[in-house]
NUZADO-685392 format. One record per residue: residue number from 1; x, y, z of N, C-alpha, C in turn. Coordinates in Angstrom, 1 decimal. Layout:
REM residues N
VOKOL  num     n_u     n_v     n_w    ca_u    ca_v    ca_w     c_u     c_v     c_w
VOKOL  NUM       X       Y       Z       X       Y       Z       X       Y       Z
...
This chain:
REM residues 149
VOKOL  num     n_u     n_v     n_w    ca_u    ca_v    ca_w     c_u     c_v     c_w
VOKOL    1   -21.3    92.3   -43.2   -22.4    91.9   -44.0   -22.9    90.6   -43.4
VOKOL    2   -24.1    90.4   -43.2   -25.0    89.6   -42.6   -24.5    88.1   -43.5
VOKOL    3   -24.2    86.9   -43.0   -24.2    85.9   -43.9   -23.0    85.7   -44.7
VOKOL    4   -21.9    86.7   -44.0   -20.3    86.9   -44.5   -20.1    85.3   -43.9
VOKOL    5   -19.1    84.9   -45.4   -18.7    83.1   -44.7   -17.3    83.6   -43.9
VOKOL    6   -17.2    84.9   -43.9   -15.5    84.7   -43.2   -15.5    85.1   -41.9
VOKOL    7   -17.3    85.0   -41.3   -17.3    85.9   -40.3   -18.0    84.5   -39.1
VOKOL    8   -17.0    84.5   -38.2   -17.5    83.2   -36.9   -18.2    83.5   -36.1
VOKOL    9   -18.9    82.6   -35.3   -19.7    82.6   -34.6   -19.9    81.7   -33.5
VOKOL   10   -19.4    81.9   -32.3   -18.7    80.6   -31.5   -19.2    81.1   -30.2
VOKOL   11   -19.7    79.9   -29.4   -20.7    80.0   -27.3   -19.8    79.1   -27.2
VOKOL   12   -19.7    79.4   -26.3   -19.7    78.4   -24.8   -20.7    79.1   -24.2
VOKOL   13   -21.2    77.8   -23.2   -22.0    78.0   -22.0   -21.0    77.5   -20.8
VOKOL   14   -20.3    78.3   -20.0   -19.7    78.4   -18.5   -20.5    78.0   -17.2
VOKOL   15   -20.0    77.2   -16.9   -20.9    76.6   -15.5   -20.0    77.0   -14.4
VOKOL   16   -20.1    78.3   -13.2   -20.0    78.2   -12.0   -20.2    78.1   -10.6
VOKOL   17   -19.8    77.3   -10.2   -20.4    76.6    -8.8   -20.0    77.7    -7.6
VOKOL   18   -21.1    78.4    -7.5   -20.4    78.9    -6.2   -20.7    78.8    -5.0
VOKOL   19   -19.7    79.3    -4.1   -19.8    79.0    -2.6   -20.7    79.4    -1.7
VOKOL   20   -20.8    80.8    -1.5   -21.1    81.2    -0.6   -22.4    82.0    -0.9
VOKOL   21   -23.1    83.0    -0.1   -24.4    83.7    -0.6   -24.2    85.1    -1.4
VOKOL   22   -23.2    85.7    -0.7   -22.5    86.5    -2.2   -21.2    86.2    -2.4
VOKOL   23   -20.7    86.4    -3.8   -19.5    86.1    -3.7   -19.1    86.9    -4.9
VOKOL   24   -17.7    87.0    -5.8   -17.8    87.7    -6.7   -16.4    86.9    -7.1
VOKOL   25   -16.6    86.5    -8.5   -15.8    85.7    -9.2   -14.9    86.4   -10.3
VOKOL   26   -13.5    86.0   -10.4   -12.8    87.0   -11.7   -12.7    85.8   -13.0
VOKOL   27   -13.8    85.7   -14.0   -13.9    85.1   -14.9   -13.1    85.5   -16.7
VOKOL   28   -12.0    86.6   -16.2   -11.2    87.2   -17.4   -10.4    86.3   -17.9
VOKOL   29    -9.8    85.4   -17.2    -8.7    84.3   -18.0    -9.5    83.2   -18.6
VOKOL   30   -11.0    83.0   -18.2   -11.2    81.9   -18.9   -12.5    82.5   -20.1
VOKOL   31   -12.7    83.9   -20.3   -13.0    84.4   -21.6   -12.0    84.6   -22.5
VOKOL   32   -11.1    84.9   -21.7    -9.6    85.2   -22.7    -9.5    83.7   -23.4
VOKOL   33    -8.9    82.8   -22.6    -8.9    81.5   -23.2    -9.9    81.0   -24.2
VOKOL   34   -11.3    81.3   -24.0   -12.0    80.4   -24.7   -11.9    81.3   -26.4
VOKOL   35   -11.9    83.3   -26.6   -11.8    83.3   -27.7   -10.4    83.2   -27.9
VOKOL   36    -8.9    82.9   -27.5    -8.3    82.1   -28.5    -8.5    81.0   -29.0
VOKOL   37    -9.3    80.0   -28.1    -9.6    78.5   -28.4   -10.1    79.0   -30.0
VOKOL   38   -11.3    79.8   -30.3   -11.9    80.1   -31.3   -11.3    81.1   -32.4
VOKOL   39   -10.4    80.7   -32.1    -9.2    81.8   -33.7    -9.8    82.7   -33.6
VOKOL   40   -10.7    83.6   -33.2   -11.2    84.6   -33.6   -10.3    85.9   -33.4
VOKOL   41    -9.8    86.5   -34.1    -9.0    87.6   -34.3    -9.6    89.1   -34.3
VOKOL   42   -10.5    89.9   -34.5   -11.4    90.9   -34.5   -12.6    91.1   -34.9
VOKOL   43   -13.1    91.5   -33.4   -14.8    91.3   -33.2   -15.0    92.0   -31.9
VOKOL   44   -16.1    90.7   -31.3   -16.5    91.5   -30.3   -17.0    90.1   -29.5
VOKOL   45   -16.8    90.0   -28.3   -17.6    88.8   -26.8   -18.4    89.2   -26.2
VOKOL   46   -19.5    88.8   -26.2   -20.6    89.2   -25.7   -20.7    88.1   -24.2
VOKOL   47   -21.1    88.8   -23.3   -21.4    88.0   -21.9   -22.3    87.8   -20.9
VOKOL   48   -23.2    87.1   -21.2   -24.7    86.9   -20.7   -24.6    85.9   -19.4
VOKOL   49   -24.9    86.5   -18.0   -25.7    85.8   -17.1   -26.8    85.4   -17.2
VOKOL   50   -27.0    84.3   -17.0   -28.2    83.7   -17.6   -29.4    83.4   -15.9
VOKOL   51   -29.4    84.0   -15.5   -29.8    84.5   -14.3   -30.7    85.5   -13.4
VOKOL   52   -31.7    85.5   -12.8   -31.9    86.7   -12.0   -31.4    87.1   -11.3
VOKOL   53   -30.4    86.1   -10.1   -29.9    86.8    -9.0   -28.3    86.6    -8.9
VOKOL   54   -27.8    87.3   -10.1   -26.6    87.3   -10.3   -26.2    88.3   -11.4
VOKOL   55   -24.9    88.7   -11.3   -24.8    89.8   -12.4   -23.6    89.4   -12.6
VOKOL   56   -23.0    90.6   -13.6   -21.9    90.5   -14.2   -21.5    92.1   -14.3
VOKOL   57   -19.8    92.5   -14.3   -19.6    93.9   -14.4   -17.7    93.7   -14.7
VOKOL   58   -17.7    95.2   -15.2   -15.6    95.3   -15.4   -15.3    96.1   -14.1
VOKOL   59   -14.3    96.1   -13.7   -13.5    96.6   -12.3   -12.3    96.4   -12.5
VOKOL   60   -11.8    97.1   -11.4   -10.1    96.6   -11.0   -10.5    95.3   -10.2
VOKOL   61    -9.4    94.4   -10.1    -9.4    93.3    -8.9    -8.0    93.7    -7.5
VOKOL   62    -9.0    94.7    -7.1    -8.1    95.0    -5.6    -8.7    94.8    -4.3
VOKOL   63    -8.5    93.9    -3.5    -9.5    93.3    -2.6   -10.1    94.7    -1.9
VOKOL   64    -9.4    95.4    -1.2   -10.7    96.3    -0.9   -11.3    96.9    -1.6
VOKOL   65   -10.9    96.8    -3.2   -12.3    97.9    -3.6   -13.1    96.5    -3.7
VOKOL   66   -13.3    95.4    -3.8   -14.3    94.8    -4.0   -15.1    94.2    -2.9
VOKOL   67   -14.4    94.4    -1.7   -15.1    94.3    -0.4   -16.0    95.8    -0.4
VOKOL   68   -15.6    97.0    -0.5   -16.1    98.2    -0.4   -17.6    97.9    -1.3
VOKOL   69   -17.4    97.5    -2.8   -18.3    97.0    -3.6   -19.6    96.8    -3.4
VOKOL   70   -19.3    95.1    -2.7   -20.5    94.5    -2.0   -20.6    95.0    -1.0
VOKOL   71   -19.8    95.9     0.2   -20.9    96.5     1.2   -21.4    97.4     1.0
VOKOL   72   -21.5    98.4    -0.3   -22.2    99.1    -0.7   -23.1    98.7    -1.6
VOKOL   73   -23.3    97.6    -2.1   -24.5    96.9    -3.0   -25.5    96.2    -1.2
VOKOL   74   -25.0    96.4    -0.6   -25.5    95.9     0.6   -26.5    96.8     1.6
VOKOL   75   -25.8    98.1     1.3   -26.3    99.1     1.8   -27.1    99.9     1.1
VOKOL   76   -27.0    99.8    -0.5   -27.8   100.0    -1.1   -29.1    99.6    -1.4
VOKOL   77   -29.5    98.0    -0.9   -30.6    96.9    -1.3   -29.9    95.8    -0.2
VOKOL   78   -30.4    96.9     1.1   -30.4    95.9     2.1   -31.3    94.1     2.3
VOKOL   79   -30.9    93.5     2.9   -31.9    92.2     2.9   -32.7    92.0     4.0
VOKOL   80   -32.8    92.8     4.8   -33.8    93.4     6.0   -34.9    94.7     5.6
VOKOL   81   -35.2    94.8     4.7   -36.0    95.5     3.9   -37.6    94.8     3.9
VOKOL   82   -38.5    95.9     3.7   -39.9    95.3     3.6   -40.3    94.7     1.9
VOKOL   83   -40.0    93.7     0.8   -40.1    94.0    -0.4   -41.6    93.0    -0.6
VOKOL   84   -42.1    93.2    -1.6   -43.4    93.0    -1.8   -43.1    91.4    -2.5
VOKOL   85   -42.2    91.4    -3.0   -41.7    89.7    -3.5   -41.6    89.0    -2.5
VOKOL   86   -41.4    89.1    -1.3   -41.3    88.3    -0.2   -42.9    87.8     0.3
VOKOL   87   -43.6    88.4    -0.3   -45.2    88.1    -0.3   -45.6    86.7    -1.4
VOKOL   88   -45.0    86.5    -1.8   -44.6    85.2    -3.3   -44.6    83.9    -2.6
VOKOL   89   -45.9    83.0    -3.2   -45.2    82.0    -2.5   -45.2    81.2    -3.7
VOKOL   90   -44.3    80.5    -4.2   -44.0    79.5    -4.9   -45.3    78.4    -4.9
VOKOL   91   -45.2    76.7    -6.2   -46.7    76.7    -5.9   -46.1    75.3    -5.0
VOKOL   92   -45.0    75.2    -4.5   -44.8    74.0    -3.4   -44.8    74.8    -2.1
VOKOL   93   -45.2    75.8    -1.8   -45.5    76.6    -1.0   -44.2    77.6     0.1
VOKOL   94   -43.0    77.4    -0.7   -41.9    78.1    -0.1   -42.2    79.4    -0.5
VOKOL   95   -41.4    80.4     0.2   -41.5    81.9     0.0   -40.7    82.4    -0.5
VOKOL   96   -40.7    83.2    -1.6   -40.0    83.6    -1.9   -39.0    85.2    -1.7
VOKOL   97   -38.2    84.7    -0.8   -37.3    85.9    -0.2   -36.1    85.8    -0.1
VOKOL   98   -36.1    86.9    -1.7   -34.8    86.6    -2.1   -35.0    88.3    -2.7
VOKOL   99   -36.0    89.0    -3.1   -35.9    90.0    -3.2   -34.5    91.3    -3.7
VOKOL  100   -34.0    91.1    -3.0   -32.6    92.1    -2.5   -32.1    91.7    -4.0
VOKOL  101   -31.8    90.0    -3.9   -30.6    89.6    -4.7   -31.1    90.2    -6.2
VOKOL  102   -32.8    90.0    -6.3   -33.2    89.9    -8.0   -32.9    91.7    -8.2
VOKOL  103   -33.1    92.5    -7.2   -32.9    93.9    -7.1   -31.2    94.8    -7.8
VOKOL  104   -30.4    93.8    -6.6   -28.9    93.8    -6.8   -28.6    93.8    -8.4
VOKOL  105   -28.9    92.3    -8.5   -28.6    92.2   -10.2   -28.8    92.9   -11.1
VOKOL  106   -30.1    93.8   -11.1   -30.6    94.8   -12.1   -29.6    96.0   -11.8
VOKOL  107   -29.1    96.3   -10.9   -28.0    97.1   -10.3   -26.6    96.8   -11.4
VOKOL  108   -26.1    95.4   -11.0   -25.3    95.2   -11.8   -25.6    95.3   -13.6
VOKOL  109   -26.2    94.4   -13.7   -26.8    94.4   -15.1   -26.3    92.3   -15.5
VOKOL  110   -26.8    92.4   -17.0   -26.7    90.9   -16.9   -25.6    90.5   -17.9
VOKOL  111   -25.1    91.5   -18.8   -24.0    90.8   -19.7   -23.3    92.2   -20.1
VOKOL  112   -22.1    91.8   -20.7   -21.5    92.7   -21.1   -20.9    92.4   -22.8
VOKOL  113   -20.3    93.8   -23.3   -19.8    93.5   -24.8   -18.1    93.3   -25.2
VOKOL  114   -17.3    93.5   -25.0   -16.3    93.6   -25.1   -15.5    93.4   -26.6
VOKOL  115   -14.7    94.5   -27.1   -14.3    94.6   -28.1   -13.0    93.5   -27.7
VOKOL  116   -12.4    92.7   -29.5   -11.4    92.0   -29.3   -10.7    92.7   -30.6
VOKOL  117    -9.3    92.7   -30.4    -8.6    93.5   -31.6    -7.4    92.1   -31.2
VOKOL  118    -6.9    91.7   -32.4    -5.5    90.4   -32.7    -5.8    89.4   -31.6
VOKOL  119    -7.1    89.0   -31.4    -7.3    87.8   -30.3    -7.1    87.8   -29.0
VOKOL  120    -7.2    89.7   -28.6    -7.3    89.7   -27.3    -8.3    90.8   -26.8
VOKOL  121    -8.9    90.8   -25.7    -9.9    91.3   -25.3    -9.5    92.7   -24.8
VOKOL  122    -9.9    93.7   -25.4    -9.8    95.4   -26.0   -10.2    96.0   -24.1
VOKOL  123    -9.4    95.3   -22.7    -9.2    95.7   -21.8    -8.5    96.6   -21.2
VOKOL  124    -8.5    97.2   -20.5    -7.5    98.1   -20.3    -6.6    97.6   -18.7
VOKOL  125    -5.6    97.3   -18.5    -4.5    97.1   -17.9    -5.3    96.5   -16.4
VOKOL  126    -6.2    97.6   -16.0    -6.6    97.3   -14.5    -7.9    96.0   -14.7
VOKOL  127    -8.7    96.3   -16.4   -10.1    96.4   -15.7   -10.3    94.3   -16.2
VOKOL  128   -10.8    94.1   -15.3   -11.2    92.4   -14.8   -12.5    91.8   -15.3
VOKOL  129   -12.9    90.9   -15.7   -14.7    91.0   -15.6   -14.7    89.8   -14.4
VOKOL  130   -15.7    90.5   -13.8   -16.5    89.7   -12.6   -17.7    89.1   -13.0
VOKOL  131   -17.8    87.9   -12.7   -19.4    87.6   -12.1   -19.6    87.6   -10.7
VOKOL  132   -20.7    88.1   -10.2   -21.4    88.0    -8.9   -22.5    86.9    -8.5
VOKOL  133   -22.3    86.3    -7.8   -23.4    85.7    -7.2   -24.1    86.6    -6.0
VOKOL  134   -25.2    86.5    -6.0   -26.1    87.4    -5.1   -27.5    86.4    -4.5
VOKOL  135   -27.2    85.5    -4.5   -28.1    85.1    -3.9   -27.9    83.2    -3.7
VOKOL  136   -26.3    82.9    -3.6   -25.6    81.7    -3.7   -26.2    81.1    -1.8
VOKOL  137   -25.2    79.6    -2.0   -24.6    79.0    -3.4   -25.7    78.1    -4.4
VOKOL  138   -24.7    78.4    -5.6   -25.6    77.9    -6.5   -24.8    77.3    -7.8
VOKOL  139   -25.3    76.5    -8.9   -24.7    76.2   -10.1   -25.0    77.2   -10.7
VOKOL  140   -24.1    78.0   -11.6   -24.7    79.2   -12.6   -24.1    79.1   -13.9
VOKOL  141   -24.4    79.5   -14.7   -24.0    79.6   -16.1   -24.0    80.6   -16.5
VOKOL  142   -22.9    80.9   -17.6   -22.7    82.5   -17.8   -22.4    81.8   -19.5
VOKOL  143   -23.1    82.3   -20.3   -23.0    82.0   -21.9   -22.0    82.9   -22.8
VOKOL  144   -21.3    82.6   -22.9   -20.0    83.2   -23.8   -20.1    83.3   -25.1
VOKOL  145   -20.3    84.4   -26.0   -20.5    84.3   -27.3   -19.6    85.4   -27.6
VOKOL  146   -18.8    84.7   -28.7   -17.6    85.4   -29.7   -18.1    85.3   -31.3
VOKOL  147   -17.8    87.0   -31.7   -18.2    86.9   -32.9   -17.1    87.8   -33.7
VOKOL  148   -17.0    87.2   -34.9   -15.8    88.3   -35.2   -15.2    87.5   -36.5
VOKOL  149   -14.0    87.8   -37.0   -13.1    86.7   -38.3   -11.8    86.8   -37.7
């Protein structure tokens, strides 16, 4: 029920600095941590990239499948491509060519939902959540919202 007082409502905004131009980050221990921080016991975390040229997704964390990953998000929305965004010029007159990355992302998608049952995230054994950077390095923020009693 809408306006239930037994029902919480708790963000963080996550700031990650990353390195390199792509990269792909395993951010599962520090969503796990933040809804225990928030007592929340049964609900649901919502996970927003707050970004165009970056995503977010669940997987296993086994280094070749995540090398395999990005060389097929690579091969899929190559960066030697003709794209019409590279026609963009910014109004301090830089170009905008970055294309691939804002492409990638829509690939990935920008947030995910994740069920929590007794204060832990309703994961299954293998699966990880990643963020991607796709178009690093950069400071990025990923907004953490837990909702639940």
């Amino acid at each position: 029920m809408y306006g239930d007082p037994t029902l919480k409502i708790e963000v963080k905004i996550m700031e990650i600095i990353t390195n390199r131009k792509t990269e792909i980050i395993d951010i599962t221990d520090e969503v796990q941590s933040f809804v225990k921080k928030c007592g929340v016991r049964n609900g649901i975390v919502n996970i927003f990239v707050r970004h165009t040229t970056a995503g977010i997704f669940l997987n296993e964390k086994e280094d070749g499948l995540l090398k395999d990953f990005m060389n097929y998000l690579h091969k899929i929305v190559p960066e030697d491509d003709e794209y019409y965004h590279h026609h963009f010029f910014y109004k301090d007159g830089r170009a905008a060519v970055n294309a691939w990355a804002h492409i990638r992302s829509v690939l990935l998608g920008h947030f995910l939902t994740i069920p929590l049952k007794d204060g832990k995230l309703l994961l299954s054994a293998r699966q990880r959540i990643f963020f991607t950077e796709l178009d690093g390095p950069h400071s990025r923020e990923i907004l953490i919202q837990v909702v639940g009693d």
